[in-house]
Structure formats: structure tokens, C-alpha cells
N, CA, C and O atoms as CSV, one atom per row, in Angstrom:
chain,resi,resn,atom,element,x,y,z
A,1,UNK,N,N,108.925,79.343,64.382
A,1,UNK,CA,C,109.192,80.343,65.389
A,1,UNK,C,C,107.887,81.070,65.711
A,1,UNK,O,O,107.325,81.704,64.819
A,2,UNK,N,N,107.433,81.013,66.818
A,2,UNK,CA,C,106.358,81.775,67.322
A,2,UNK,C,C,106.298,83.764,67.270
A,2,UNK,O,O,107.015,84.609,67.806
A,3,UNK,N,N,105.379,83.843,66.577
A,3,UNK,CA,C,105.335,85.071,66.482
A,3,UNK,C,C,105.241,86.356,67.341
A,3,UNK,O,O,104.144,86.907,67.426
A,4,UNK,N,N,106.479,86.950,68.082
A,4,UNK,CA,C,106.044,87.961,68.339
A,4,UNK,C,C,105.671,89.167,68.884
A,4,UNK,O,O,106.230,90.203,68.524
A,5,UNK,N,N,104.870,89.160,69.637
A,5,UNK,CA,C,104.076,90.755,70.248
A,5,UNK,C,C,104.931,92.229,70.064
A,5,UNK,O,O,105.704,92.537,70.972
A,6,UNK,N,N,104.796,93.071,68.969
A,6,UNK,CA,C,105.426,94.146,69.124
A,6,UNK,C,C,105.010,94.603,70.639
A,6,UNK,O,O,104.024,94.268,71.295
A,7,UNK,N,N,106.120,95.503,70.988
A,7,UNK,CA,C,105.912,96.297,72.267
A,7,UNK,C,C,105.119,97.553,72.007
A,7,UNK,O,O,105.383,98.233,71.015
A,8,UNK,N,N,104.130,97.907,72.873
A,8,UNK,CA,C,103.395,98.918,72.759
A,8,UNK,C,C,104.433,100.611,72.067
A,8,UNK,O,O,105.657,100.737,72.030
A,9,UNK,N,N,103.964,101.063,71.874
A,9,UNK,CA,C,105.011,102.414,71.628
A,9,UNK,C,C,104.222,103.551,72.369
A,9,UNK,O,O,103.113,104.074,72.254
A,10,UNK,N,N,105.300,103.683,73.172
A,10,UNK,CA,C,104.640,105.076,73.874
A,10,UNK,C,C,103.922,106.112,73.210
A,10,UNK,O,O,104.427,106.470,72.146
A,11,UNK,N,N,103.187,106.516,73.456
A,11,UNK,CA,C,102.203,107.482,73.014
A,11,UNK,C,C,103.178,108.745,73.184
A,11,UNK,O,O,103.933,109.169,74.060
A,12,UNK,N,N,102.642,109.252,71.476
A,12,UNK,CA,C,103.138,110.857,71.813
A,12,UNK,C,C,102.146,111.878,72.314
A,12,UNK,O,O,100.942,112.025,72.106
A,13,UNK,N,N,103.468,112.864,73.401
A,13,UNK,CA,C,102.575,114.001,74.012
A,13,UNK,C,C,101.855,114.742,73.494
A,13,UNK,O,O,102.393,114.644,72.391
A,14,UNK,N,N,101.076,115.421,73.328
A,14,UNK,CA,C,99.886,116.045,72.712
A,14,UNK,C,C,100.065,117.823,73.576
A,14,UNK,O,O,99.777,118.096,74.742
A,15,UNK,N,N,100.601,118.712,72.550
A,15,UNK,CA,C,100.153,119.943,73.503
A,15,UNK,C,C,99.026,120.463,73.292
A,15,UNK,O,O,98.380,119.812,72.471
A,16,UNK,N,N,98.502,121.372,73.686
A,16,UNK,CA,C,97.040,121.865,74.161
A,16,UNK,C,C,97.103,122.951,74.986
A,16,UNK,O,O,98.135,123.114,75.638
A,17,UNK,N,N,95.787,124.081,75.130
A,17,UNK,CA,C,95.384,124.931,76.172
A,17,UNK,C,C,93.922,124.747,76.038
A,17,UNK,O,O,93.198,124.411,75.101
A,18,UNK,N,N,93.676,125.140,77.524
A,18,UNK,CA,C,92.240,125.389,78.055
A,18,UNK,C,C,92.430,126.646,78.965
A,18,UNK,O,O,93.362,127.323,79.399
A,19,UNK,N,N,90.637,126.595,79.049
A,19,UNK,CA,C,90.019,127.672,80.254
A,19,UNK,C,C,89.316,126.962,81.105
A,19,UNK,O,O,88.596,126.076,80.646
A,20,UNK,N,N,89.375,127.226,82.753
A,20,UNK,CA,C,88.923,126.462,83.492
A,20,UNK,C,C,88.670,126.973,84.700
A,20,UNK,O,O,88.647,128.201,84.788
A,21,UNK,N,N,88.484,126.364,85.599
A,21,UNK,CA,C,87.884,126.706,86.723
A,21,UNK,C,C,88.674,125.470,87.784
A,21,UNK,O,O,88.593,124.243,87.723
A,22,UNK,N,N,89.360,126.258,88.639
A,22,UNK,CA,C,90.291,124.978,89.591
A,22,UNK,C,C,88.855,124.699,90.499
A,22,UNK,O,O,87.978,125.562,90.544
A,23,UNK,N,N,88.760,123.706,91.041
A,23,UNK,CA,C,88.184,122.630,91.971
A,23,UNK,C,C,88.879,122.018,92.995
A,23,UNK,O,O,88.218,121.516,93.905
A,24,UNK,N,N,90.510,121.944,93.033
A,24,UNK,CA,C,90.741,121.304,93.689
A,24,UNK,C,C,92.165,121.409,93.583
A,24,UNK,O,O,92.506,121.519,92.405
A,25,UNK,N,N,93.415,121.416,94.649
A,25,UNK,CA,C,94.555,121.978,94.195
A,25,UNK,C,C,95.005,120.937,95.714
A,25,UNK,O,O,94.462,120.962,96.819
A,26,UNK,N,N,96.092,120.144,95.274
A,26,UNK,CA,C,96.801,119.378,96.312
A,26,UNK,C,C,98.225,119.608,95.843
A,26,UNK,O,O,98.607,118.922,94.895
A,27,UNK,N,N,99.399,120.843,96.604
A,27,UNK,CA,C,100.295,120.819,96.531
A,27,UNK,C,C,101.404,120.121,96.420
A,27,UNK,O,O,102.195,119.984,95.487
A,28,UNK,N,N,101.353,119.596,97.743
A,28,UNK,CA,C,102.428,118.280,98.132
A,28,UNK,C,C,102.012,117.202,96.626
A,28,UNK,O,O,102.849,116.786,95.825
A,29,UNK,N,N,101.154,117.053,96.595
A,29,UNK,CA,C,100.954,115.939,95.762
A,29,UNK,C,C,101.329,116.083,93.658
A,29,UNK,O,O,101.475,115.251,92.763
A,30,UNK,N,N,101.339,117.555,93.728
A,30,UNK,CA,C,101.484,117.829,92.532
A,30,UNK,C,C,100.531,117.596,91.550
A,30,UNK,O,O,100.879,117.177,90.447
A,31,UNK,N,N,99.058,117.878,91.891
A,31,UNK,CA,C,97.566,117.454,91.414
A,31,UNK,C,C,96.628,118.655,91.693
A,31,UNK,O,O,96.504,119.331,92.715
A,32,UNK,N,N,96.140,118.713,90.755
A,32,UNK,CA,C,94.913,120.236,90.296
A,32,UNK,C,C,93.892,119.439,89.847
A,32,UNK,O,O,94.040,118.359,89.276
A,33,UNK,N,N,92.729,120.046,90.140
A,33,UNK,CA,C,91.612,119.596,89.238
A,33,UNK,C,C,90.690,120.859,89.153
A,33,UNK,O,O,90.220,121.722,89.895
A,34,UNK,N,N,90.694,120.404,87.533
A,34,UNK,CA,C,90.137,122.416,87.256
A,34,UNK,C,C,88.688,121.288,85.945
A,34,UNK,O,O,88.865,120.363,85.153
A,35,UNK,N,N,87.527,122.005,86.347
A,35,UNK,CA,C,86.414,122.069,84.940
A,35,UNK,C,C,87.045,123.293,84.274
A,35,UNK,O,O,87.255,124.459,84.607
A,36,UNK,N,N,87.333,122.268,82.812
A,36,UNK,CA,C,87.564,123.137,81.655
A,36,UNK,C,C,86.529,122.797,80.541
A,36,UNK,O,O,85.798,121.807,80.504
A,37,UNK,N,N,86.642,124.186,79.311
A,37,UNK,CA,C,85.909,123.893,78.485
A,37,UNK,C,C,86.411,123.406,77.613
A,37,UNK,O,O,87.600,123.140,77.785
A,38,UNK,N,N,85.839,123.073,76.372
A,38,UNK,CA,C,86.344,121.965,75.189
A,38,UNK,C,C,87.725,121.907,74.990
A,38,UNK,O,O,88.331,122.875,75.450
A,39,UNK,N,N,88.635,120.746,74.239
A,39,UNK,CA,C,89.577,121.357,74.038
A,39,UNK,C,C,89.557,120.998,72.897
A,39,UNK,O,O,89.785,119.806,72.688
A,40,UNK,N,N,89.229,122.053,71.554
A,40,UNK,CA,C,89.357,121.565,70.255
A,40,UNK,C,C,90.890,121.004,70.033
A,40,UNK,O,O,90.639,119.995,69.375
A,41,UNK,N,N,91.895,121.025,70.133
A,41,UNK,CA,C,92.746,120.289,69.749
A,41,UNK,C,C,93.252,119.227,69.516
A,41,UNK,O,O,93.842,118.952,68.471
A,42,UNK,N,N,93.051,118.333,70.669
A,42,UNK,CA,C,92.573,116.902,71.105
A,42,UNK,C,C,91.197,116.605,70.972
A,42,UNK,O,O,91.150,115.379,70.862
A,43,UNK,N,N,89.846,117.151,70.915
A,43,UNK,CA,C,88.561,116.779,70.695
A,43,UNK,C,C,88.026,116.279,71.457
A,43,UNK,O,O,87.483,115.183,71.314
A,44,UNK,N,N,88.037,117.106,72.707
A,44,UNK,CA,C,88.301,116.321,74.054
A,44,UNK,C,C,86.459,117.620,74.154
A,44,UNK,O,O,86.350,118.709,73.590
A,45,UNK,N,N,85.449,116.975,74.974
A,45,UNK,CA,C,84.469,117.850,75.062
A,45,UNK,C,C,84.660,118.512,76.793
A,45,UNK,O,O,85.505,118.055,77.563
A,46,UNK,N,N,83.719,119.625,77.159
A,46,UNK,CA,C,84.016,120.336,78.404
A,46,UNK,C,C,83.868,119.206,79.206
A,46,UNK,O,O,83.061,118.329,78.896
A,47,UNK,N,N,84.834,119.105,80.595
A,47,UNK,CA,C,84.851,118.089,81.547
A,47,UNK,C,C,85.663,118.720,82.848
A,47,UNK,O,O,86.421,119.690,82.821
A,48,UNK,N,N,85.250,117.794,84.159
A,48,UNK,CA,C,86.149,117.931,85.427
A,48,UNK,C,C,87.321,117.051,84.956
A,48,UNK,O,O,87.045,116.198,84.113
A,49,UNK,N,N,88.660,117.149,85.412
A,49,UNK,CA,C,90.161,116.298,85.612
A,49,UNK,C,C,90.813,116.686,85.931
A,49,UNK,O,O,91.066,117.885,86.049
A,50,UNK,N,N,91.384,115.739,86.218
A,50,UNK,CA,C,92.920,116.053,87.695
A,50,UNK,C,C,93.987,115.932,86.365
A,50,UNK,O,O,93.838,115.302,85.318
A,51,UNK,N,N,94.888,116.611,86.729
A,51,UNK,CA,C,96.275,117.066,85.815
A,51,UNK,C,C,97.338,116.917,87.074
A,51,UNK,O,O,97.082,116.666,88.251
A,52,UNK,N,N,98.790,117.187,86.349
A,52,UNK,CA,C,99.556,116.721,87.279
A,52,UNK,C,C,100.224,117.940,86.913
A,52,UNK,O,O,99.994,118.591,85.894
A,53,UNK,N,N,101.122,118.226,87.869
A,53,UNK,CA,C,102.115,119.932,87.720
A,53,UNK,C,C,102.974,119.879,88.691
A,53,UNK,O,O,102.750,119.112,89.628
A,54,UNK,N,N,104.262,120.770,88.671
A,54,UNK,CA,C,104.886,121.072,89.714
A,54,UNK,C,C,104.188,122.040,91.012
A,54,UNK,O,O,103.469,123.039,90.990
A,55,UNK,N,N,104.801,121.187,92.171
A,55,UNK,CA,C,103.946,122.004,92.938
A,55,UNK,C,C,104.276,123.917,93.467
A,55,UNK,O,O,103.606,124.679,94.165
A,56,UNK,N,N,105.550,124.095,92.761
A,56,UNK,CA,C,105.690,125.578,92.412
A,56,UNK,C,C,104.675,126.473,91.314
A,56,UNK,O,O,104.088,127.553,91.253
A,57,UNK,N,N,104.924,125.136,90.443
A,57,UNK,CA,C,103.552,125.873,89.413
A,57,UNK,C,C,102.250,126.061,89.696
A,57,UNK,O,O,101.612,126.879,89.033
A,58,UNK,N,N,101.689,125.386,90.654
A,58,UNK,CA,C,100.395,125.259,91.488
A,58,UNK,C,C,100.401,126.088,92.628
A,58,UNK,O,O,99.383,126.775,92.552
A,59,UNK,N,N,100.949,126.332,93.507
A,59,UNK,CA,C,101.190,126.883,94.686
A,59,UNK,C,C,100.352,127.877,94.719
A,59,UNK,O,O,99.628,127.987,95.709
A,60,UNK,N,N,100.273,128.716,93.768
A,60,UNK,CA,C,99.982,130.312,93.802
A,60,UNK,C,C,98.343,130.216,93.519
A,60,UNK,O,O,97.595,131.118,93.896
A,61,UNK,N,N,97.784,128.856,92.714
A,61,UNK,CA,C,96.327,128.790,92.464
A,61,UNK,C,C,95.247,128.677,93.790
A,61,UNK,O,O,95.424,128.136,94.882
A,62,UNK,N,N,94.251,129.287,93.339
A,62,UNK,CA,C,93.281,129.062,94.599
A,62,UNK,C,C,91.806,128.016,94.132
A,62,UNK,O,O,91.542,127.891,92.936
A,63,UNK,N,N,91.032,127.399,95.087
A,63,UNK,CA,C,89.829,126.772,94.734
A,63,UNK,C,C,89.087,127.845,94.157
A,63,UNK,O,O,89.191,128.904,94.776
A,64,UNK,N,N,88.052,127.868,92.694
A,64,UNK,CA,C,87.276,128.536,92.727
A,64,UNK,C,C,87.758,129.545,92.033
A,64,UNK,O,O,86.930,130.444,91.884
A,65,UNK,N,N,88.943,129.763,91.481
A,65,UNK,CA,C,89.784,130.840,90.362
A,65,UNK,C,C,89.692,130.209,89.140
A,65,UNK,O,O,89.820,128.989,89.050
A,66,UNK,N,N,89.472,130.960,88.142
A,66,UNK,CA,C,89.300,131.007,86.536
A,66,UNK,C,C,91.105,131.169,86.273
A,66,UNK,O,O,91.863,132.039,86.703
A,67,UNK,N,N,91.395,129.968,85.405
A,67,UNK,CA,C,92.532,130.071,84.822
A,67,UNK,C,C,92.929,129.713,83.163
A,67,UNK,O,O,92.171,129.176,82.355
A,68,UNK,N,N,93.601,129.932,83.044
A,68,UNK,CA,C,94.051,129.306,81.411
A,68,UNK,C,C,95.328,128.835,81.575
A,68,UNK,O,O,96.314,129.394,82.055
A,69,UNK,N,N,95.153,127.480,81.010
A,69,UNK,CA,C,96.799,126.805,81.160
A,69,UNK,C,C,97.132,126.039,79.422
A,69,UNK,O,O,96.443,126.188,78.412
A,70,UNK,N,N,98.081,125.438,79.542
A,70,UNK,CA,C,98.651,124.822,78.852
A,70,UNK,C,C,99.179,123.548,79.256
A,70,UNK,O,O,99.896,123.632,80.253
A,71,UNK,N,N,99.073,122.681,78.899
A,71,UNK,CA,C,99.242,120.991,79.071
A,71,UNK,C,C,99.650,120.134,77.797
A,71,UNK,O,O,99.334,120.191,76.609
A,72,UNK,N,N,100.603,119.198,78.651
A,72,UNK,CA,C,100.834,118.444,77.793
A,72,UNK,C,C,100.001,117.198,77.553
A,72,UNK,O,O,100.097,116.829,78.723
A,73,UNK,N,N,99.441,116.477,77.130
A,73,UNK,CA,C,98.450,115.054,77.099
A,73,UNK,C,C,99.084,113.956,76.637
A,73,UNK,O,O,99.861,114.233,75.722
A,74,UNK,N,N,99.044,112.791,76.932
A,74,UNK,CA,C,99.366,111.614,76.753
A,74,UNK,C,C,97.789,110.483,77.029
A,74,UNK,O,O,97.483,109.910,78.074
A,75,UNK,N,N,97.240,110.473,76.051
A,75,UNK,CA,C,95.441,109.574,75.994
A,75,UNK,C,C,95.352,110.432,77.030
A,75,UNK,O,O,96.115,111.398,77.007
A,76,UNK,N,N,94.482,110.294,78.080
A,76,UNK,CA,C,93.390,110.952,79.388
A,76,UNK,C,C,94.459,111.449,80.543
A,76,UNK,O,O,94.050,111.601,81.694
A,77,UNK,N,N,96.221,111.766,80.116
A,77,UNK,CA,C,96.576,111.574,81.263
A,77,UNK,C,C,97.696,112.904,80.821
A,77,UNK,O,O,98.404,112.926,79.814
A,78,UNK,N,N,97.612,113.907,81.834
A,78,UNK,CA,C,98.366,115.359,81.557
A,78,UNK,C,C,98.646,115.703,82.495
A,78,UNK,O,O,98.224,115.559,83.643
A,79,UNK,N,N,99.874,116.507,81.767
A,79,UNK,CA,C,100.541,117.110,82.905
A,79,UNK,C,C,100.623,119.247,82.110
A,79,UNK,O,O,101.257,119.657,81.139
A,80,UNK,N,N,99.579,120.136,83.207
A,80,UNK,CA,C,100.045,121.411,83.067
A,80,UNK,C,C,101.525,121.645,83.162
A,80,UNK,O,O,102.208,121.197,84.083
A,81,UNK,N,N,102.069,122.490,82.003
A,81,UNK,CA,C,103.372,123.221,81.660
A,81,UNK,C,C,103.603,124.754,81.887
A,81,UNK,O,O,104.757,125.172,81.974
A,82,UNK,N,N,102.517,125.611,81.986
A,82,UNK,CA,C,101.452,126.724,82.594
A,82,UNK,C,C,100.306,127.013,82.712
A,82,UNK,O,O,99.344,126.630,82.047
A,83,UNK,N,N,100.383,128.120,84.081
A,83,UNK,CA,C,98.791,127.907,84.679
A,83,UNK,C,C,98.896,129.727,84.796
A,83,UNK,O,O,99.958,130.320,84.989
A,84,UNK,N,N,97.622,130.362,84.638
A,84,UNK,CA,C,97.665,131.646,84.867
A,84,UNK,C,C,96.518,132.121,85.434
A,84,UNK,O,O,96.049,131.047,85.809
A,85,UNK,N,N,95.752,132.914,85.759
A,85,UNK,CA,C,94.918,133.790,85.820
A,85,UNK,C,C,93.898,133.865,84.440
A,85,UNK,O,O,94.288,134.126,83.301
A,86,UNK,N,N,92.943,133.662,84.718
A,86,UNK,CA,C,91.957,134.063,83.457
A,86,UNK,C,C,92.276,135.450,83.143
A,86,UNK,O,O,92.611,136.093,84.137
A,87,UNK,N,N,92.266,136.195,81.869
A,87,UNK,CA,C,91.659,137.393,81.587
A,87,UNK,C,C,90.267,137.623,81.787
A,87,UNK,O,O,89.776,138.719,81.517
């Protein structure tokens, strides 16, 4: 009997927060892109990326605003759960 291939197993979500800086905010589309700094949790170093969100949760962000959010991660690929205003 030929052996095989387990099926991949979905990756578990990873939660996390950062501080950042939006760049780029497409409503309809449900896509932000904010430079954040490190995220020790994941070991992820400071970088630009697009995240995915509801576009109620986004709506209220502007280009060029300091925020702190919270995200969920799956490898390189997240989705914000909240987004706020920097202190």
C-alpha cells in the first residue's frame, strides 16, 4: 500500500499587538496597511503590511494616524480584531 501524504494542518492563530502608523486604508476591500514596530510575540522585526479587518473597524482610521491594534496571525497573514488611536 502506498504511503500516504498527511494533510497539512491548519496553522494556529497567533494573537498579538502592535504600534503603527496606517499607510494605507481600503474600506470596501477590508485592507489597512500600517508600518509597525517589532512584534515581540511572534518575533516578527519592525515592517510595512497589509492586514485584513472589517470595514466598520477601519472606517474611522485615517492615512498617516498612529495607532495600536491587536491581530490575529496565521504565518505572514492577519487579520486586526482592534484598531485605536495611539496614546
Amino acid at each position: 500500500m502506498a504511503d500516504r501524504e498527511k494533510p497539512a494542518s491548519p496553522e494556529r492563530a497567533k494573537n498579538a499587538s502592535a504600534a503603527g502608523t496606517v499607510e494605507s486604508v481600503d474600506i470596501a476591500a477590508g485592507k489597512i496597511t500600517i508600518a509597525h514596530g517589532p512584534v515581540e510575540a511572534l518575533h516578527w522585526p519592525a515592517m510595512t503590511m497589509g492586514f485584513t479587518a472589517s470595514p466598520e473597524l477601519i472606517a474611522p482610521v485615517e492615512v498617516g494616524q498612529k495607532v495600536q491594534f491587536d491581530f490575529e496571525a496565521r504565518g505572514m497573514t492577519a487579520r486586526i480584531t482592534r484598531i485605536a488611536p495611539a496614546q
